[in-house]
N, C-alpha and C positions, 0 to 999 in steps of 0.2 A: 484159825480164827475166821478166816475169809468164808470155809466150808460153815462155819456153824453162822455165821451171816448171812446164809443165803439157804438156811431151812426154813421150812414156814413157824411162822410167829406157833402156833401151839408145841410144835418140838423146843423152840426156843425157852419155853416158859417149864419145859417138862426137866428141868434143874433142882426144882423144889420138889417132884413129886419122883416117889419110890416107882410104884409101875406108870407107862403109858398106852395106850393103845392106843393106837396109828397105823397107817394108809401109807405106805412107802410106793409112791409112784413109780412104775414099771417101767422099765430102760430095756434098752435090745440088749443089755449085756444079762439082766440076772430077771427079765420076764418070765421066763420058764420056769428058775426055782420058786420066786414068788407067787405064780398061779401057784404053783403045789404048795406053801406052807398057809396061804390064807392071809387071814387076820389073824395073829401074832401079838402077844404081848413081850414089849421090847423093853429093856430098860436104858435108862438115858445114856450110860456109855456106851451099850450094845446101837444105840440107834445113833450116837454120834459118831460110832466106828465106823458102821453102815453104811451111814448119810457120807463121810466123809472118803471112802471107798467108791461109792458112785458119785459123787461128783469128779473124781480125779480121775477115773473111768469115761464118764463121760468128759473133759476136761480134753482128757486125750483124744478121745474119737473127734472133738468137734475141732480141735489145733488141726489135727491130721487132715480131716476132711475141708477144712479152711486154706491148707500145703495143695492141698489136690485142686481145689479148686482155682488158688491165685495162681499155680504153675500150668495149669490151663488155660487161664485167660490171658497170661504174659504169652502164651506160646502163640495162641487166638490173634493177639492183636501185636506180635511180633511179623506173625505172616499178613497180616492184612495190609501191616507197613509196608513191608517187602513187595506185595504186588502194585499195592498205590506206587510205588517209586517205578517199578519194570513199569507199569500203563504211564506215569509221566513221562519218561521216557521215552517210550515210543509212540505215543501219541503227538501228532505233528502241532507243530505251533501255530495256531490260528492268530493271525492280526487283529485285534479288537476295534472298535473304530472308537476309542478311548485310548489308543493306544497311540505312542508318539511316532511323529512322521518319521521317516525311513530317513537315515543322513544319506546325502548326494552321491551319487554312483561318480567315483574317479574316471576320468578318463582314460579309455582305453586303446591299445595301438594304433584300433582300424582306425578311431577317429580321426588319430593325428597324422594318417596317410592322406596326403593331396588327393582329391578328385582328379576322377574319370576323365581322360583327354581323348579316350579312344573310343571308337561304337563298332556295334558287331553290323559286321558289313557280310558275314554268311546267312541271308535270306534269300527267299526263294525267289525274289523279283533275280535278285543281282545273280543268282547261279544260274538261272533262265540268260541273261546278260552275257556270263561269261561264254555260256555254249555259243553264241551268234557270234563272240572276237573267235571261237575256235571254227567256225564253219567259213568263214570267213574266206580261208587261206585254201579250202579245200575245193570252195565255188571258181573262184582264179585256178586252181588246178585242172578243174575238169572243162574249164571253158576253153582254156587253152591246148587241151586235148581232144576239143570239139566233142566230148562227152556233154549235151545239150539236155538232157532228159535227167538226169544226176544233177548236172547242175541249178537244173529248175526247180528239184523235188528238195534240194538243199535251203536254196534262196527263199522258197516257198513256208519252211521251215520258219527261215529266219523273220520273215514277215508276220508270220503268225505268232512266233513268240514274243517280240516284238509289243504285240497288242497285248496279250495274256499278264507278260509281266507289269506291266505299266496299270490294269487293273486290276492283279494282286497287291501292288502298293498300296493304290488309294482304298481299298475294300478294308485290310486288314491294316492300315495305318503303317506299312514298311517300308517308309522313305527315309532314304539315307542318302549324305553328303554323295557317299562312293557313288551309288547308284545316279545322281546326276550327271556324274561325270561319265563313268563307263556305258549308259545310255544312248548316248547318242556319237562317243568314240566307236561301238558296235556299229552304231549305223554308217559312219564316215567310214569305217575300214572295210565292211563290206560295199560301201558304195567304189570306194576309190579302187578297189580291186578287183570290182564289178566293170568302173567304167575303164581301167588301163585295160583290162584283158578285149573287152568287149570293142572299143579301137582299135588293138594291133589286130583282129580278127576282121577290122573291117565294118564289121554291125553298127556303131555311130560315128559319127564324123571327129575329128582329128579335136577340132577346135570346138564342140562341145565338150571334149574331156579335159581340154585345158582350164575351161571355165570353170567345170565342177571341180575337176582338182586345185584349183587353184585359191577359188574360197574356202576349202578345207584345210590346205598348209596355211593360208593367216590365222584359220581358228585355231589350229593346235598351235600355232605360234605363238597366239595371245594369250590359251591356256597355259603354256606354261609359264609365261610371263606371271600371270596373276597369281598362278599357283605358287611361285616362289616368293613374291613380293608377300603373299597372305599368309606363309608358314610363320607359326611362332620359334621363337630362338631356342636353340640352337638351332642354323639353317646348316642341315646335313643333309646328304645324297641318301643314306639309308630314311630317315624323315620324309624327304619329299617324295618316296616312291611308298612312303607307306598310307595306302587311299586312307585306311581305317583312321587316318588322323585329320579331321576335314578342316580344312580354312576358309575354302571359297566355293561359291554355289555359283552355278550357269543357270541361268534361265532363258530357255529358247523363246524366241519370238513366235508373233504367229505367224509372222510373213515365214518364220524360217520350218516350222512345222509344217505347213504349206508344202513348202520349195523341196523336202524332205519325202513328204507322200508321194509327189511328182516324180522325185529322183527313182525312188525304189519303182514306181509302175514302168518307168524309162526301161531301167534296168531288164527287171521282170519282161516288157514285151519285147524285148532285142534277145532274151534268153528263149524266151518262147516261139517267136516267129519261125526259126530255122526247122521247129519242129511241128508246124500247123504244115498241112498239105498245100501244093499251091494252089489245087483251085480256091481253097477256102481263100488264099490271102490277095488274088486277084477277082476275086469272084465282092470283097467287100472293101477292095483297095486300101490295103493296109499299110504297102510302102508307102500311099501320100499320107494317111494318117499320121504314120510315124514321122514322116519327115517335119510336120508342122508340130507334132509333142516333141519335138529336140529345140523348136525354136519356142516354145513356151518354159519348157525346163531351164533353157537359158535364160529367159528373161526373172522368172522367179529367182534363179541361184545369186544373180547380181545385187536384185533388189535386198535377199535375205544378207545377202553379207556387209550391204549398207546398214541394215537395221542393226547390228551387230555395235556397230563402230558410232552410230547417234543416238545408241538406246541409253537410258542412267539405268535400266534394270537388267539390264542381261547379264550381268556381272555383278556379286556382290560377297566383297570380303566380311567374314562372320567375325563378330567380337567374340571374347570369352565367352560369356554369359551366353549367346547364342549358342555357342558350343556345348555346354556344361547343359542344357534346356535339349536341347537334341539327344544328347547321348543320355539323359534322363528318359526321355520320350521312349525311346528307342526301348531301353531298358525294360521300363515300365510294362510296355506291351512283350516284349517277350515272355516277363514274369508269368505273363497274365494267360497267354499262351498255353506256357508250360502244365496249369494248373489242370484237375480233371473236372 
């Protein structure tokens, strides 16, 4: 019933009539026989057989081809899912700025490690520093071996480094606790082992080397007075010998930087002298010279170690925060340094 509903209205009405003549539209199934028979005289069962033959024909073809087509576009838009998900995936998650803020970062170990107590005390001023404590012991060697020429080319050394390191600090910002201290302990050890050798030899008098030496043992005395009084607790022997952990800053006078230049030219022309020819040294009378620079070296050494003992600045124990602000400083520029 469905097939003879869906003939056109003249086949439909061709119930009442014996013959019809009709136009059976061509399908890809029976186009071929129908060019060859023409125009045909059909009668109504023959053409509802017909008609009802191609439509179930076609019927078929168009189910089939409808199978072909939905199972292609399931398969279509099965794979297109598939790679939408692999690109979601690996496509990285961009933050929207619609999107909610980030919950708080927990705290992590480092932070809940105490700060820095310690500074790096390996720069170039302070290893310059440590060469002069090691030349030190070597200038006392050769003097007293009356090796005069070595020992000037040493002393000479020390003098010039000296200056070198003290303006790599302030150039490149690399002042440190340590380096205050072992600064001018360089200079007292070479001085003191400059002036005892330079005595038993004879080259100055007895009672200038008491004087210099002698304001040198109150300062080390007072250093290390303060130095133990300014260590934080626990107060240990391994502690107080460790420089990298600074408490207390010296700050030399000017009287004492002064009395300091003097000592060393003292030194330096008692080292040099034995090795100037003598006419040179009576030809410009160098022993009275010298004997008058022993009496001015003395009178600056006295004055310098008074200014020591009436100064409020030449000595000053650091707070924390001062500490923690240094060994930041310190830090900081090294970082800075480092970089290309």
């Amino acid at each position: 019933m469905a097939a003879i509903a869906m003939l056109p209205m003249p086949l439909r009405a061709s119930r009442q009539c014996t013959r019809l003549n009709c136009l059976v539209i061509s399908s890809p199934l029976v186009s071929l026989p129908l060019s060859r028979r023409g125009w045909v005289g059909l009668s109504a069962k023959e053409a509802r057989d017909f008609s009802t033959v191609t439509l179930a024909s076609r019927s078929r073809i168009q189910t089939s081809s409808l199978r072909k087509r939905t199972s292609v576009v399931c398969a279509l838009e099965s794979r297109i899912i598939g790679q939408q998900k692999r690109y979601s995936a690996q496509k990285p998650t961009d933050p929207s700025p619609q999107s909610s803020p980030p919950a708080p970062k927990k705290p992590t170990i480092l932070s809940k490690l105490p700060n820095r107590t310690h500074e790096n005390i390996y720069t170039v001023p302070n290893i310059l520093t440590f060469t002069r404590l090691l030349a030190a012991p070597l200038v006392g060697y050769f003097l007293v071996h009356d090796h005069h020429v070595a020992a000037l080319g040493l002393f000479a050394y020390a003098g010039v480094t000296d200056l070198v390191d003290g303006w790599i600090a302030r150039r490149w910002n690399l002042q440190t606790v340590v380096g205050t201290i072992i600064d001018p302990m360089a200079d007292k050890l070479l001085m003191t082992i400059g002036v005892a050798c330079l005595a038993v030899n004879g080259s100055i008098p007895v009672w200038l080397a008491v004087i210099i030496l002698g304001r040198d043992v109150g300062l080390a005395i007072s250093a290390i007075y303060y130095r133990w009084i300014s260590l934080p607790p626990p107060k240990t022997m391994a502690r107080y010998w460790d420089f990298s952990l600074p408490s207390a800053e010296v700050k030399p006078t000017t009287v004492s930087k002064i009395n300091t230049a003097l000592q060393l030219l003292l030194v330096g022309s008692a080292i040099a002298l034995p090795v100037l020819p003598e006419t040179v040294i009576s030809a410009w009378h160098l022993n009275e010279a010298m004997t008058g620079f022993q009496y001015l070296v003395a009178a600056t050494t006295l004055w310098s170690g008074l200014s020591y003992v009436f100064s409020r600045d030449a000595v000053k124990i650091l707070t924390k925060e001062e500490i923690q602000k240094r060994i930041s400083r310190a830090a900081a520029t090294n970082t800075a340094g480092k970089k290309p």
